[in-house]
N, C-alpha and C positions, 0 to 999 in steps of 0.2 A: 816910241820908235820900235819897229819890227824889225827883229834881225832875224841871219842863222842861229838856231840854237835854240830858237820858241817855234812851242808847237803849231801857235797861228800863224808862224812863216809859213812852214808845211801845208797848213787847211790853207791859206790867202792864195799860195802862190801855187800850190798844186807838186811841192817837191816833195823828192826822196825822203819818208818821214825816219830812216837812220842818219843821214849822210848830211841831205840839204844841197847835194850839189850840182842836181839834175830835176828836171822835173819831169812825173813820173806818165806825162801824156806825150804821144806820137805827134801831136801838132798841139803848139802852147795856147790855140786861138779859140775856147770854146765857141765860137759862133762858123767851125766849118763844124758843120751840122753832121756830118756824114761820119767824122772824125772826135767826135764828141766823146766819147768815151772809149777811143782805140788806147791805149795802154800801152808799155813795151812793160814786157813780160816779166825784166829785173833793170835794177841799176846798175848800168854801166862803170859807174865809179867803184860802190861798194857791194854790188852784187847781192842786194838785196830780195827777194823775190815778193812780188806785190800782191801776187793772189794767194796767200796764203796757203787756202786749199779750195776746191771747187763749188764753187757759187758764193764766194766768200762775199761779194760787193752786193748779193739781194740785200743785206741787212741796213746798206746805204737808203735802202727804200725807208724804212723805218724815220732814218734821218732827214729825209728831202721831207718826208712828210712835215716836220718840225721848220725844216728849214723854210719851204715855201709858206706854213701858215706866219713867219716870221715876217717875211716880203709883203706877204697880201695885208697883216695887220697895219705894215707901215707904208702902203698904199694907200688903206682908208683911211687912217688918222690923215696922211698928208693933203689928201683932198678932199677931206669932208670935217675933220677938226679943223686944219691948220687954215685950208684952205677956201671954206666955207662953202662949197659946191652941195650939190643936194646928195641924198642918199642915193641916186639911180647912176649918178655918176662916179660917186665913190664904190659903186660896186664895178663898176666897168674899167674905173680904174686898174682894180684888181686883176681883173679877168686880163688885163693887159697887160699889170706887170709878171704877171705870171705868164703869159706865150712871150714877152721879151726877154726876163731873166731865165726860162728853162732851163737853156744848156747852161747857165752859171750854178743854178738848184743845184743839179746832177752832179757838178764836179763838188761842187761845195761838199754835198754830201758824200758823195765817194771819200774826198779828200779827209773830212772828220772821223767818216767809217774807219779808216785803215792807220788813222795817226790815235784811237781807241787803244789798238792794239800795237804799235810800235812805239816806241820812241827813241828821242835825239841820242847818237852814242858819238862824244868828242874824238875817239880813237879812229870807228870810221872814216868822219869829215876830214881828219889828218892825212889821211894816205895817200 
């Protein structure tokens, strides 16, 4: 079970990785595309500030890398091991679940990016 108070609440859900009581994007829906990685600036509850400091979230890049080769590996197993389809469709698999999860990638990795460097504090979440 995933509560407040674990880190993969923070990475799953996309929240405050001191507080937990907000989450930390301008619209909860990664799939408004436009809005995919708009941010609000800090936490409104604990006043956290997200960007650390200036260009803090390229290093998410690093991460999406991992993360999307994580998706695409479990694309081909599921259609080409599990699923027994040929090799040309387990590749197209991929190529597909990667254009459908993208904006999930992005946040995913953001999300790890930045809970790297913070973590949960019970006195924050109290306030």
């Amino acid at each position: 079970m995933i509560r407040k108070g674990m880190k993969l609440y923070s990475i799953l859900f996309g929240a405050c990785p001191k507080c937990h009581q907000e989450s930390m994007y301008v619209n909860k829906n990664p799939y408004a595309v436009s809005e995919v990685l708009k941010m609000h600036d800090h936490c409104s509850h604990c006043k956290t500030k997200y960007q650390i400091e200036p260009s803090f979230f390229y290093g998410s890049m690093y991460v999406s890398y991992g993360v999307g080769i994580a998706f695409a590996v479990t694309a081909f197993i599921i259609s080409y091991v599990i699923l027994g389809f040929s090799e040309m469709v387990g590749f197209i698999s991929i190529v597909g679940t990667l254009l459908v999860f993208f904006p999930i990638i992005m946040r995913l990795s953001r999300n790890i990016w930045i809970n790297l460097f913070m973590k949960y504090d019970k006195k924050l979440a109290k306030k």
